[in-house]
Structure formats: structure tokens, C-alpha cells
PyMOL Python script that loads the backbone (N, CA, C, O; Angstrom):
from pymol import cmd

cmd.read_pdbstr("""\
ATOM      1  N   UNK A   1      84.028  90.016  86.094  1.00  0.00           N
ATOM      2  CA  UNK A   1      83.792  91.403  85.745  1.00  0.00           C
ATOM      3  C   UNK A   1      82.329  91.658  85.395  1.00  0.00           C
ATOM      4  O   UNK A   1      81.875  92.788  85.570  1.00  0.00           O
ATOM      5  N   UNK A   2      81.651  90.796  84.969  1.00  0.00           N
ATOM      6  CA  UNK A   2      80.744  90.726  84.169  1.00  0.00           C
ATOM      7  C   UNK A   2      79.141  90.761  85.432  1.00  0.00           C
ATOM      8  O   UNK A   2      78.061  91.349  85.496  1.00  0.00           O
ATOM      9  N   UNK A   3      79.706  90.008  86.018  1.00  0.00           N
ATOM     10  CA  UNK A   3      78.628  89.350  87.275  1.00  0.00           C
ATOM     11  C   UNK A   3      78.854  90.589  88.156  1.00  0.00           C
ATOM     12  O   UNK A   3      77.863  90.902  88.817  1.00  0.00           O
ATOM     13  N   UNK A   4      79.883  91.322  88.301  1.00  0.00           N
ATOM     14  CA  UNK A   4      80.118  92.542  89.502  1.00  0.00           C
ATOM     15  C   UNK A   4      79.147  94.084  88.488  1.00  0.00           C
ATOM     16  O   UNK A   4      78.302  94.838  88.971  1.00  0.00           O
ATOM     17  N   UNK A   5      79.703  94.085  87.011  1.00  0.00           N
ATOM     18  CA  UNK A   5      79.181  95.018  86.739  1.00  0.00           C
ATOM     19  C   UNK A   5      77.644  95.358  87.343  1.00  0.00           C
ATOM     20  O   UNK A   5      77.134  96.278  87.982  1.00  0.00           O
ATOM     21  N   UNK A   6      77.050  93.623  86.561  1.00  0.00           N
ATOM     22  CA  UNK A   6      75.718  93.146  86.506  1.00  0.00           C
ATOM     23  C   UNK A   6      74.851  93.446  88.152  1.00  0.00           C
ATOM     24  O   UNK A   6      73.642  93.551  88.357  1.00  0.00           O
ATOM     25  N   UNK A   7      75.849  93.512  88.997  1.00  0.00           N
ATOM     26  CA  UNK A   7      75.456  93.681  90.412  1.00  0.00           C
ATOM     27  C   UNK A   7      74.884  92.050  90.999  1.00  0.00           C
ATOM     28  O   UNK A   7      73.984  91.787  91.797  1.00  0.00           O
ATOM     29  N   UNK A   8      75.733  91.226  90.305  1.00  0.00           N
ATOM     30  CA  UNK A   8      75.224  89.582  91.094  1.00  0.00           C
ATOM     31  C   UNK A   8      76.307  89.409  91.595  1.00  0.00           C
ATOM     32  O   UNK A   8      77.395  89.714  91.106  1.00  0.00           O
ATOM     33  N   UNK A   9      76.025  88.740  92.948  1.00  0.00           N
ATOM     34  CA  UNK A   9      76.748  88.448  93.631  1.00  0.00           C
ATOM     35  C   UNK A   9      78.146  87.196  93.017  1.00  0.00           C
ATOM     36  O   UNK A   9      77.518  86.331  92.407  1.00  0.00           O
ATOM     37  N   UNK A  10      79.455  86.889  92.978  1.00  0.00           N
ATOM     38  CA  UNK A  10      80.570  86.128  92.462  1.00  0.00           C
ATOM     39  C   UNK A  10      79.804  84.816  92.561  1.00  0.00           C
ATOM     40  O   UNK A  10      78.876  84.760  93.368  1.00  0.00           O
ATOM     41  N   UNK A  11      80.140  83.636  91.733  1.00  0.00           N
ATOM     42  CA  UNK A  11      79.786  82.524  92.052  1.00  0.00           C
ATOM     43  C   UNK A  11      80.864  81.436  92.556  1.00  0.00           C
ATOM     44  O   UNK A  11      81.754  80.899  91.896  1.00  0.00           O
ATOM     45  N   UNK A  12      80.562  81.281  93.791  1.00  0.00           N
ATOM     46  CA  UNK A  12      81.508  80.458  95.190  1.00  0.00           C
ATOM     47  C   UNK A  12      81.336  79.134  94.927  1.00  0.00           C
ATOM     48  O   UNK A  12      82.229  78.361  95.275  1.00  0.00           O
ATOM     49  N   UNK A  13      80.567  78.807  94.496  1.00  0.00           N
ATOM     50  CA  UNK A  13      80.055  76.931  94.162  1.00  0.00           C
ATOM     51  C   UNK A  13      80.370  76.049  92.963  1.00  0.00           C
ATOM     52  O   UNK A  13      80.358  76.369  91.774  1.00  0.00           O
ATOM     53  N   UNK A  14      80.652  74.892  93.506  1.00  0.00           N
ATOM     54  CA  UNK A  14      80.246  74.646  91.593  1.00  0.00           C
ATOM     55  C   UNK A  14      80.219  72.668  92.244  1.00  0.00           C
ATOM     56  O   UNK A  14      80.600  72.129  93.283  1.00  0.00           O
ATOM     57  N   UNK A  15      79.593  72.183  91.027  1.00  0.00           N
ATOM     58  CA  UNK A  15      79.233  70.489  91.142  1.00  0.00           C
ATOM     59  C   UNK A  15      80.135  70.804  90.538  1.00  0.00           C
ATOM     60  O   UNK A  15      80.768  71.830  90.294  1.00  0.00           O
ATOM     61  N   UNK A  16      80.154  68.889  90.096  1.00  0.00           N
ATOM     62  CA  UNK A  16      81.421  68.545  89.082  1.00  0.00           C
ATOM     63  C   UNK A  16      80.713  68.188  87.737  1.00  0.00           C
ATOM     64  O   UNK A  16      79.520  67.882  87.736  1.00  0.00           O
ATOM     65  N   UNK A  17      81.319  68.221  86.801  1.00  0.00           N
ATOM     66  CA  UNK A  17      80.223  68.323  85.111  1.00  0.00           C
ATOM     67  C   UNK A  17      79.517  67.451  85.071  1.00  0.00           C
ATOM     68  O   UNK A  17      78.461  67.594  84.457  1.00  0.00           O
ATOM     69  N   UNK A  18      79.756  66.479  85.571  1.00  0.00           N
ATOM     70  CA  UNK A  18      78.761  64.945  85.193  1.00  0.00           C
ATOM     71  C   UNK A  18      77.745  64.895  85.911  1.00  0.00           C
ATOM     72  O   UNK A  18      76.700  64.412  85.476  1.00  0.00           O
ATOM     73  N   UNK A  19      77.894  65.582  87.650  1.00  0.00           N
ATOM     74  CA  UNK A  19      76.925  65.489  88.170  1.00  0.00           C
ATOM     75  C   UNK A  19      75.967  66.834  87.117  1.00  0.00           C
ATOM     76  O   UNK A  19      74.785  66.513  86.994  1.00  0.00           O
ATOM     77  N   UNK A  20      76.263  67.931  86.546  1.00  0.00           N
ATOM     78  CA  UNK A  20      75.338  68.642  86.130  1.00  0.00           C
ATOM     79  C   UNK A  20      75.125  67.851  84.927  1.00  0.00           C
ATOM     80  O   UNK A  20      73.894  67.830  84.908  1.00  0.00           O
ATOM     81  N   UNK A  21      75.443  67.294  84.074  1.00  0.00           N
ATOM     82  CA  UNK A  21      75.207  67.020  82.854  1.00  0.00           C
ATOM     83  C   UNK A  21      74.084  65.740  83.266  1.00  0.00           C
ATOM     84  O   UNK A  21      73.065  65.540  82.604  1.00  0.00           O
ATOM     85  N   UNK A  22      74.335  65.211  84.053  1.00  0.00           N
ATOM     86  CA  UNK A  22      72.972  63.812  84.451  1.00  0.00           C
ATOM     87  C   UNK A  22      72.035  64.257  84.930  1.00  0.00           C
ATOM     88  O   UNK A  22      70.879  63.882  84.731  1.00  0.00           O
ATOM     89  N   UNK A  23      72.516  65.415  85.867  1.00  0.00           N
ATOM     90  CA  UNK A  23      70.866  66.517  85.991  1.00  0.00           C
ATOM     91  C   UNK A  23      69.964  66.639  84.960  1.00  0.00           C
ATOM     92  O   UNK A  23      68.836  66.149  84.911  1.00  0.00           O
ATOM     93  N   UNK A  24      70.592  67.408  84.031  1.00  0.00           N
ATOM     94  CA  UNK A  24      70.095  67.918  82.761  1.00  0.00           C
ATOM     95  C   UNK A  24      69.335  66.809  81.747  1.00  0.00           C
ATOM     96  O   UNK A  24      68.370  66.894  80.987  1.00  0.00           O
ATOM     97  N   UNK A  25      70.147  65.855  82.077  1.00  0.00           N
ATOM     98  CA  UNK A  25      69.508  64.409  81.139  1.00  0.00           C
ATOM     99  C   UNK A  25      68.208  64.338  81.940  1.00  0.00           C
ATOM    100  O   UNK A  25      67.128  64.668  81.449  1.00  0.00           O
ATOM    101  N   UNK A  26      68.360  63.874  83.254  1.00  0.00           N
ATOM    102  CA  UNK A  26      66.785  63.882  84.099  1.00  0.00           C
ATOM    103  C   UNK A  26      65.809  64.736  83.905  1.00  0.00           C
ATOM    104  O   UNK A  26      64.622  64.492  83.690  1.00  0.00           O
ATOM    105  N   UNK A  27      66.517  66.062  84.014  1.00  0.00           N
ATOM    106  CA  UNK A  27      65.168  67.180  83.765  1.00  0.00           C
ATOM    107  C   UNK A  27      64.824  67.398  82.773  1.00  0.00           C
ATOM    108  O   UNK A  27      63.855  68.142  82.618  1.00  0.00           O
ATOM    109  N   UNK A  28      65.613  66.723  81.496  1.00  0.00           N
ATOM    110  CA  UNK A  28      64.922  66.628  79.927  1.00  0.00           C
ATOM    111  C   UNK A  28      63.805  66.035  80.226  1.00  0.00           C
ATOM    112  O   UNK A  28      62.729  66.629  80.171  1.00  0.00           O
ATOM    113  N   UNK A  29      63.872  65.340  80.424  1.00  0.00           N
ATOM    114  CA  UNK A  29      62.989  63.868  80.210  1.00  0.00           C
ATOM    115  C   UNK A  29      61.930  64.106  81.083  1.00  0.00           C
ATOM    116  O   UNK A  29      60.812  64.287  80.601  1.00  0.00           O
ATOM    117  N   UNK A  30      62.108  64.136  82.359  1.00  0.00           N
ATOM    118  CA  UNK A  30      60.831  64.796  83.435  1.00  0.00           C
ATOM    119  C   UNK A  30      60.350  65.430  82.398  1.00  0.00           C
ATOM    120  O   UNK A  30      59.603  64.719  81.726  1.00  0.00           O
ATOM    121  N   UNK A  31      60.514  66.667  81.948  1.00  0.00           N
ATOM    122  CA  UNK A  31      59.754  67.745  81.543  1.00  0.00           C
ATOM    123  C   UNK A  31      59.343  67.810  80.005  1.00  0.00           C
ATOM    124  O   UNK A  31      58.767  68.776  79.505  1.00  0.00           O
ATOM    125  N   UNK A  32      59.821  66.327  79.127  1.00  0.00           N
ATOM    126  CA  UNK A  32      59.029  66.374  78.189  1.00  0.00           C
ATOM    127  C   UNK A  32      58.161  64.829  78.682  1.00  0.00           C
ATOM    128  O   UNK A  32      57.478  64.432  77.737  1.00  0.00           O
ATOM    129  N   UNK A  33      58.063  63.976  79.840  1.00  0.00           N
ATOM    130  CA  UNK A  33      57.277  62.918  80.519  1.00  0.00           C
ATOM    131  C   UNK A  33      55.685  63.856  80.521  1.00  0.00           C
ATOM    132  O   UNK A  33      54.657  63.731  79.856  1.00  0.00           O
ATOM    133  N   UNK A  34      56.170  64.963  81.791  1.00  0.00           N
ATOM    134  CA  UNK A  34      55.026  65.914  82.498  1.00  0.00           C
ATOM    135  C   UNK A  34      54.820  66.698  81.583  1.00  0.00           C
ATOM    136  O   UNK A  34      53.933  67.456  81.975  1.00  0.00           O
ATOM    137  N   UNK A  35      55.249  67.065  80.177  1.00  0.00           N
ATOM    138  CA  UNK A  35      54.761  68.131  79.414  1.00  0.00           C
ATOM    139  C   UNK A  35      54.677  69.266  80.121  1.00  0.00           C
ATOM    140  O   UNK A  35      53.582  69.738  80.430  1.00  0.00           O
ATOM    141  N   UNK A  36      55.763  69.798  80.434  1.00  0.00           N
ATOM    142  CA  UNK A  36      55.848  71.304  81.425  1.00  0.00           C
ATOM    143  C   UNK A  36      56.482  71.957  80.208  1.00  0.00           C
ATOM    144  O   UNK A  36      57.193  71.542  79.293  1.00  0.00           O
ATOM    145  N   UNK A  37      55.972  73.106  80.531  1.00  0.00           N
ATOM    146  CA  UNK A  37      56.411  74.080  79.934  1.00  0.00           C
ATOM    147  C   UNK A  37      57.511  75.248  80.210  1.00  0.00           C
ATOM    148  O   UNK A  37      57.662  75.645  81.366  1.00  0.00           O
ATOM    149  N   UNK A  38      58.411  75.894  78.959  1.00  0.00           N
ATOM    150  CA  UNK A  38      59.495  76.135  79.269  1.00  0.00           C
ATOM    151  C   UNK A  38      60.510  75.348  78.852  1.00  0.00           C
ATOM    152  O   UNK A  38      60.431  74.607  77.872  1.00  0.00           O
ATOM    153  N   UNK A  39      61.642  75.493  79.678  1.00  0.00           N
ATOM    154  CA  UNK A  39      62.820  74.592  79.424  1.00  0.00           C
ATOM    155  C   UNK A  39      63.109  74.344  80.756  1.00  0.00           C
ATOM    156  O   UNK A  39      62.949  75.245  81.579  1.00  0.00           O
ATOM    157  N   UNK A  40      63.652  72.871  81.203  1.00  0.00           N
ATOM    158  CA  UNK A  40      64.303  72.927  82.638  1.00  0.00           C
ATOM    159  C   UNK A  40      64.967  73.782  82.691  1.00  0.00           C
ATOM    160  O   UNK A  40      65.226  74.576  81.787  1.00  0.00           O
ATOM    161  N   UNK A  41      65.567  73.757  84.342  1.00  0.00           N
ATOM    162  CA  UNK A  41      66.427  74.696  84.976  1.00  0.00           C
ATOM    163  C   UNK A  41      68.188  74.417  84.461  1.00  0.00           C
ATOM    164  O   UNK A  41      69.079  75.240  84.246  1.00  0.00           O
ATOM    165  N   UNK A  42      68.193  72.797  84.384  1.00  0.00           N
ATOM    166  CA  UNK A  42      69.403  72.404  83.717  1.00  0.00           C
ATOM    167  C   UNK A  42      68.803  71.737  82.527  1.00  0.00           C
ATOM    168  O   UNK A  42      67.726  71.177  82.325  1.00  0.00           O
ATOM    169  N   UNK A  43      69.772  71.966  81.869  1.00  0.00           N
ATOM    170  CA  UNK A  43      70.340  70.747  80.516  1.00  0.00           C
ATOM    171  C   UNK A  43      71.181  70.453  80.354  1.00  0.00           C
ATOM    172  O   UNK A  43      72.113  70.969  80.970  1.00  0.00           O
ATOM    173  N   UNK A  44      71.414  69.402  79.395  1.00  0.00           N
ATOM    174  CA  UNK A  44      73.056  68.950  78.746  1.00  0.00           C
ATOM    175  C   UNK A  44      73.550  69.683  78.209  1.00  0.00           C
ATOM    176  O   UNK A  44      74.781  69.687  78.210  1.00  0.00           O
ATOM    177  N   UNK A  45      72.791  70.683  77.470  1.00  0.00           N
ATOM    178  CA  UNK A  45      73.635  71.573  76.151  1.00  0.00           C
ATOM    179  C   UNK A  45      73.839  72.867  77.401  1.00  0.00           C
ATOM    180  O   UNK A  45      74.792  73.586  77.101  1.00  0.00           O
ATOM    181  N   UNK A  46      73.108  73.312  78.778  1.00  0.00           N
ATOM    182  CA  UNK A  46      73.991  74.120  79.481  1.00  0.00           C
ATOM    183  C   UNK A  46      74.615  73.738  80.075  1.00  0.00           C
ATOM    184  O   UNK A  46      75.345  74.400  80.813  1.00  0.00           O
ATOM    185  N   UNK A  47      74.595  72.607  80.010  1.00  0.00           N
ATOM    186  CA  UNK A  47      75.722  71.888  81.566  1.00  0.00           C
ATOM    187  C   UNK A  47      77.384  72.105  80.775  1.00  0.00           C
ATOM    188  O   UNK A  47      78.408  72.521  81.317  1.00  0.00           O
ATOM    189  N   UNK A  48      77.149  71.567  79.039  1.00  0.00           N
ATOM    190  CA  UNK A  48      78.434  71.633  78.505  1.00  0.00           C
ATOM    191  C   UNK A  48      78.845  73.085  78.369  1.00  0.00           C
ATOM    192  O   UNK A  48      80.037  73.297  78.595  1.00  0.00           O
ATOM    193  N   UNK A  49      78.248  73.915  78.111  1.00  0.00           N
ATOM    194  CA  UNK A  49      77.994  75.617  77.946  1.00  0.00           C
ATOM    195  C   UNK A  49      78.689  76.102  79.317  1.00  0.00           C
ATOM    196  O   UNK A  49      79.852  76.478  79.166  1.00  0.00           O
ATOM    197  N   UNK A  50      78.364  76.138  80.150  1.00  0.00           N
ATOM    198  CA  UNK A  50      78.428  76.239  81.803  1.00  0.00           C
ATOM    199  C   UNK A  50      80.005  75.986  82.155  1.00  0.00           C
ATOM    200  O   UNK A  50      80.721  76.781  82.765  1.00  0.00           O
ATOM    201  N   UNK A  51      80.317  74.960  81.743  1.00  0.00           N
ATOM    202  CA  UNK A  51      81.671  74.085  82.024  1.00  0.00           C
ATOM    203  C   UNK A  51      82.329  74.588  81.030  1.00  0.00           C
ATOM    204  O   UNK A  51      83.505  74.319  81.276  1.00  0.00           O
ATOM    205  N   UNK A  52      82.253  75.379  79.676  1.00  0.00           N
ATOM    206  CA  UNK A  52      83.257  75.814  78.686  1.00  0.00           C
ATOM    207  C   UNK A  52      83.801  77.066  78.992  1.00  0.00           C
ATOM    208  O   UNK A  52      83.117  78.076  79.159  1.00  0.00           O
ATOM    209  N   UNK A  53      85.122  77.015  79.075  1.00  0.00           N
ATOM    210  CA  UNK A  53      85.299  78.752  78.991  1.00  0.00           C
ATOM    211  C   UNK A  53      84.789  79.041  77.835  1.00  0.00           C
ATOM    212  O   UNK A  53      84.281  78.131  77.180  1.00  0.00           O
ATOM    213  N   UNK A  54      84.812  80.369  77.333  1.00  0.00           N
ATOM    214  CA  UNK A  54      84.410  80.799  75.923  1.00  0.00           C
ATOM    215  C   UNK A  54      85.083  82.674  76.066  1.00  0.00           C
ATOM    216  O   UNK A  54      84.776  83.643  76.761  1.00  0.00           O
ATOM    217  N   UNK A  55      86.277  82.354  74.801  1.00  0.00           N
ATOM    218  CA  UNK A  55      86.685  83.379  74.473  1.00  0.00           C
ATOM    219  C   UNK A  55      86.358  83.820  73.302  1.00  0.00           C
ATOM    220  O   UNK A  55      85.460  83.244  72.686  1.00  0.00           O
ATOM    221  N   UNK A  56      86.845  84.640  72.895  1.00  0.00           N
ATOM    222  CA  UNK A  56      86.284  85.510  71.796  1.00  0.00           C
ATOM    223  C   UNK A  56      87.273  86.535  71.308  1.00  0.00           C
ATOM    224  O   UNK A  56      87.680  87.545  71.880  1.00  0.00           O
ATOM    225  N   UNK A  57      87.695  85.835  69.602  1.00  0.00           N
ATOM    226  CA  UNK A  57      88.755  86.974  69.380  1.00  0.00           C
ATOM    227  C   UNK A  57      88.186  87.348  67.960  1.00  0.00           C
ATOM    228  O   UNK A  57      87.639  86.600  67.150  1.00  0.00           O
ATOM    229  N   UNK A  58      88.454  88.695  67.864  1.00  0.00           N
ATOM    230  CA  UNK A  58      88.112  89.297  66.577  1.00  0.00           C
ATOM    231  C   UNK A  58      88.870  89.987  65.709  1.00  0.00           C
ATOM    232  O   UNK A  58      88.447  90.661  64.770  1.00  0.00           O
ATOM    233  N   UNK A  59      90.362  89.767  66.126  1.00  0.00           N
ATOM    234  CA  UNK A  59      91.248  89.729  65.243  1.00  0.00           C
ATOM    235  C   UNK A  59      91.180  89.473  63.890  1.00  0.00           C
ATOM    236  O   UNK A  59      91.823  90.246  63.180  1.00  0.00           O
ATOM    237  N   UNK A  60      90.463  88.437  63.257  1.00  0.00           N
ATOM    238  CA  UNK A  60      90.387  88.305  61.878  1.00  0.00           C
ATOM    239  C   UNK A  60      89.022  89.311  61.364  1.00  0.00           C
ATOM    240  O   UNK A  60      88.910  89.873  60.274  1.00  0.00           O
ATOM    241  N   UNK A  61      88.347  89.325  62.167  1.00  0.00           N
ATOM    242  CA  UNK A  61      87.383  90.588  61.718  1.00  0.00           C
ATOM    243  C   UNK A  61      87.911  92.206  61.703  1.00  0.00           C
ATOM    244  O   UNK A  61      87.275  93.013  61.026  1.00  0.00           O
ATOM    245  N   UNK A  62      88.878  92.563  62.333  1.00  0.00           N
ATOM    246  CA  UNK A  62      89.935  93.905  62.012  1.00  0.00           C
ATOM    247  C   UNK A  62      90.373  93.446  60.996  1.00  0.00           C
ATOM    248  O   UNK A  62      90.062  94.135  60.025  1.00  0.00           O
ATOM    249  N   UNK A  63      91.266  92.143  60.639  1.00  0.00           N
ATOM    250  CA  UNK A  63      92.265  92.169  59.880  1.00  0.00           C
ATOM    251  C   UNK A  63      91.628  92.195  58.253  1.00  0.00           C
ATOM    252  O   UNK A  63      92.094  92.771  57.270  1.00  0.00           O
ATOM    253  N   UNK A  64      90.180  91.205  58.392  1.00  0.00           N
ATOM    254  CA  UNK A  64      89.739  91.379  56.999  1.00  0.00           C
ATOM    255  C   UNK A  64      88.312  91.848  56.592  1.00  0.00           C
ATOM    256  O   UNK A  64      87.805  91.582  55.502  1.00  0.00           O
ATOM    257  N   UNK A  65      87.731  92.553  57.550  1.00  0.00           N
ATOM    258  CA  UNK A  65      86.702  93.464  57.596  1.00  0.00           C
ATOM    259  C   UNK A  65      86.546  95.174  58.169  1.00  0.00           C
ATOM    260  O   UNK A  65      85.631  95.989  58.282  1.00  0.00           O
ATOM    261  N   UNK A  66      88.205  95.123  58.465  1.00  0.00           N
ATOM    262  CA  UNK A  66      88.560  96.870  59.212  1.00  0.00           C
ATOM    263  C   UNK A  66      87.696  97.054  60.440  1.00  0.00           C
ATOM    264  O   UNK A  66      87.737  98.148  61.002  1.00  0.00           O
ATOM    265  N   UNK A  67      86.974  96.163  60.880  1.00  0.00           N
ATOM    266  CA  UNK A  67      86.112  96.106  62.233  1.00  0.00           C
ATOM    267  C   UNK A  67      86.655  96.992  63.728  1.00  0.00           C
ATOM    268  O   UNK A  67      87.508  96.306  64.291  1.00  0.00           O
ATOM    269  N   UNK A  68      86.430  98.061  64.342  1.00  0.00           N
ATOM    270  CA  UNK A  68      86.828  98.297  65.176  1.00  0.00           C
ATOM    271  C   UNK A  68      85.504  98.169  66.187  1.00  0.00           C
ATOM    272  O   UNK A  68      84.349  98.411  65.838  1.00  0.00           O
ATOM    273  N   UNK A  69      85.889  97.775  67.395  1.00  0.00           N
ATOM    274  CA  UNK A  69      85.015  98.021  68.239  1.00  0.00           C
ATOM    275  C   UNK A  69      83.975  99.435  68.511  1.00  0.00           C
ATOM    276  O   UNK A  69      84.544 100.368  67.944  1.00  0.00           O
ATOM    277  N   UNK A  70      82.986  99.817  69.007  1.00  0.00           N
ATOM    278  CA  UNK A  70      83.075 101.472  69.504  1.00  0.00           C
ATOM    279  C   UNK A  70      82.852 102.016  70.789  1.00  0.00           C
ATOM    280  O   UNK A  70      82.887 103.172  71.212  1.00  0.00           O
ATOM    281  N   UNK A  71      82.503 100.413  71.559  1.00  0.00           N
ATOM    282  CA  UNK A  71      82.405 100.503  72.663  1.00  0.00           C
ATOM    283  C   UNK A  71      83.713  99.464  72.935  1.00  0.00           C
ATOM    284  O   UNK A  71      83.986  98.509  72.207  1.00  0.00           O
ATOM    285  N   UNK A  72      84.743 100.015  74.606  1.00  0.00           N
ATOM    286  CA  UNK A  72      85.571  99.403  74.620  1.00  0.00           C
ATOM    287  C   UNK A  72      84.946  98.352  75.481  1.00  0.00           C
ATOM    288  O   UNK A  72      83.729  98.363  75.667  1.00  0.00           O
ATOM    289  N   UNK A  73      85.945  97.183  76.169  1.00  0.00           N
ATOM    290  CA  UNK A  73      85.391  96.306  77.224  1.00  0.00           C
ATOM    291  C   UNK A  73      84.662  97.043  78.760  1.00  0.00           C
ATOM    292  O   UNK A  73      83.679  96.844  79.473  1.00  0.00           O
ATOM    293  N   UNK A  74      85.861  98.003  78.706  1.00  0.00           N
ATOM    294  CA  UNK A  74      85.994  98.801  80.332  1.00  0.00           C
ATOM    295  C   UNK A  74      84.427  99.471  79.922  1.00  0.00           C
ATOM    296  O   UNK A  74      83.469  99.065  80.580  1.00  0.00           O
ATOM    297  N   UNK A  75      84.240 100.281  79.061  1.00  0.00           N
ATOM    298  CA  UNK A  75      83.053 100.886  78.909  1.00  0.00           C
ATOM    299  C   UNK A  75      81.358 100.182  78.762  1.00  0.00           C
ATOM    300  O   UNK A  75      80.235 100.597  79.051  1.00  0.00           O
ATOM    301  N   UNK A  76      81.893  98.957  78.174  1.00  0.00           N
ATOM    302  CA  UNK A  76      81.061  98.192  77.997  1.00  0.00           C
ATOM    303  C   UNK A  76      80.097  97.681  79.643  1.00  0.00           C
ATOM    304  O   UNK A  76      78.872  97.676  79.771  1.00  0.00           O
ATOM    305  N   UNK A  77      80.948  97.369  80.513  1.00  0.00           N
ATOM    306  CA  UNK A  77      81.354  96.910  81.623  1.00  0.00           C
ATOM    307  C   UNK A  77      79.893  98.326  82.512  1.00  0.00           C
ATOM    308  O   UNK A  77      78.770  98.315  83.016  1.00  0.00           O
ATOM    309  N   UNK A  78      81.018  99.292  82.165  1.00  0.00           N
ATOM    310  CA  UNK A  78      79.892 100.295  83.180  1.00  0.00           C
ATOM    311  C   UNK A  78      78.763 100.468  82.514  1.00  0.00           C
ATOM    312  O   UNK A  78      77.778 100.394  83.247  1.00  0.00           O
ATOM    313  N   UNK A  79      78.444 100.751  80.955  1.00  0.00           N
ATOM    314  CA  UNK A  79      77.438 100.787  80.416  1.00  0.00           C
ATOM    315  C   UNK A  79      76.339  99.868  81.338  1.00  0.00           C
ATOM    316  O   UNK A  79      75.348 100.369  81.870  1.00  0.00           O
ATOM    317  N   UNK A  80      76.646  98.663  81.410  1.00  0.00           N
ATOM    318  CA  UNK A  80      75.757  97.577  82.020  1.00  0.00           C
ATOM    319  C   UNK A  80      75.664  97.500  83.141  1.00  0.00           C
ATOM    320  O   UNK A  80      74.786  96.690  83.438  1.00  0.00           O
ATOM    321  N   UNK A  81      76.461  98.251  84.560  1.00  0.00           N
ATOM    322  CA  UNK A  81      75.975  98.654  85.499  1.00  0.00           C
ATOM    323  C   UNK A  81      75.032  99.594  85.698  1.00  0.00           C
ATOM    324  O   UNK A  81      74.238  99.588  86.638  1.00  0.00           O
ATOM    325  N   UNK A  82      75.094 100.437  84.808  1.00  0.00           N
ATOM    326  CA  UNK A  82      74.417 102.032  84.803  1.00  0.00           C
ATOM    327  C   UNK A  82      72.930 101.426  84.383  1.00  0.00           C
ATOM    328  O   UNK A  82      71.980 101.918  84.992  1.00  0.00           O
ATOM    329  N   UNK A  83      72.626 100.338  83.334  1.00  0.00           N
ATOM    330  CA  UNK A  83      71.522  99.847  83.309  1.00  0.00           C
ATOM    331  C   UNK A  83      71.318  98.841  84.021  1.00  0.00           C
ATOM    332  O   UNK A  83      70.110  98.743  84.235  1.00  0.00           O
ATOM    333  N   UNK A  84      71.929  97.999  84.524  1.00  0.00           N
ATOM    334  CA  UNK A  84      70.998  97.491  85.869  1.00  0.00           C
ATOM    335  C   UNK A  84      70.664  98.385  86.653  1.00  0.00           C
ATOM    336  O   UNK A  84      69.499  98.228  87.017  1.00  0.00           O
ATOM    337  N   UNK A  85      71.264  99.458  87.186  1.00  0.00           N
ATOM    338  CA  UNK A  85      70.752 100.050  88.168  1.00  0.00           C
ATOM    339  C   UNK A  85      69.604 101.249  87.558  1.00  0.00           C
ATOM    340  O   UNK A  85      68.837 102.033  88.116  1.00  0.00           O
ATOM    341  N   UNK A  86      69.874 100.990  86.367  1.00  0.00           N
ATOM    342  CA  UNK A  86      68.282 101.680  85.930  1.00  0.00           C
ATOM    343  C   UNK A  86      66.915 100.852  86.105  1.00  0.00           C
ATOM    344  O   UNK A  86      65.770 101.303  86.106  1.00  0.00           O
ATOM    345  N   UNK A  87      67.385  99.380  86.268  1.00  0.00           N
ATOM    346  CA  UNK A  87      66.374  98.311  86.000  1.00  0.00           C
ATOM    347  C   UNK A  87      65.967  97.813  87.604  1.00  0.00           C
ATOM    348  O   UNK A  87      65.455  96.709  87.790  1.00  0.00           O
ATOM    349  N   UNK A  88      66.195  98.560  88.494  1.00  0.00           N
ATOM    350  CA  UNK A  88      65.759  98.314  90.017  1.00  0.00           C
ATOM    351  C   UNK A  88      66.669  97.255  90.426  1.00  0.00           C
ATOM    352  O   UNK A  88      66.587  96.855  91.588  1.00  0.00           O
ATOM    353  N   UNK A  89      67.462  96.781  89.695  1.00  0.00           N
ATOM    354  CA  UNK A  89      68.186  95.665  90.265  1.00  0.00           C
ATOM    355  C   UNK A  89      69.172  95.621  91.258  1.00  0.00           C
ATOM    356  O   UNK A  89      69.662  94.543  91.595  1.00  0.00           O
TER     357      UNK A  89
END
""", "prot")
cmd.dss("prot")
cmd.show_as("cartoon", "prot")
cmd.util.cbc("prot")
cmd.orient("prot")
């Protein structure tokens, strides 16, 4: 939902975790060897990030902070099309 709002194309590919996570070990190290600047393209801490789903419930924040959202998901969703396509993207 997120990647369609965003206007990027679905992602069709994927390695398997270890091959990204040994990437990430290599391009640590290259890039604090060569002193480059930035962060590699991979790491370990995105390779594990990458490979996690990650949900998100806020149920205990209604239940013991009265928290309501004010933007819903669906709205949220077009909000962030309407600004990519403000952003030339």
C-alpha cells in the first residue's frame, strides 16, 4: 500500500537473509577500511530490519492514554500520494 501510494514501483525480488546480512558485514568493514563516507548501501542492522515484518498496535495507547488517531490509514495513504506528486516524483 505504502510503495503504490509512494508511486514506487512493488518489490518482485528478494536474496535470502544471510546472503544480505554477509553483504552488510562486508560493506561495514570496506567502508570503515576506505573511510567513505555515509553509511553503506547494506548493513546488518538493515538486513535484520528488511527481513522483519513490523506491526504496530496502539491499542494500549487508546486504552491508557484516550489516544485516537486523526488521520485514518486510508487517508494517510492518499495524503502521501498527493505529496509525492507534489515532489515531481
Amino acid at each position: 500500500d505504502m510503495l503504490v501510494a509512494a508511486g514506487v514501483p512493488p518489490v518482485d525480488k528478494s536474496i535470502p537473509y544471510g546472503v544480505a546480512y554477509a553483504a552488510g558485514a562486508v560493506l561495514e568493514v570496506a567502508w570503515r577500511a576506505l573511510r567513505l563516507q555515509g553509511e553503506p548501501p547494506m548493513t546488518r542492522f538493515l538486513a535484520e530490519q528488511l527481513s522483519t515484518p513490523h506491526w504496530y498496535d496502539i491499542s494500549a495507547a487508546r486504552r491508557d492514554l484516550g489516544y485516537a488517531p486523526q488521520v485514518s490509514y486510508a487517508e494517510g495513504m492518499r495524503r502521501l500520494q498527493r505529496w509525492v506528486a507534489g515532489q515531481g516524483t
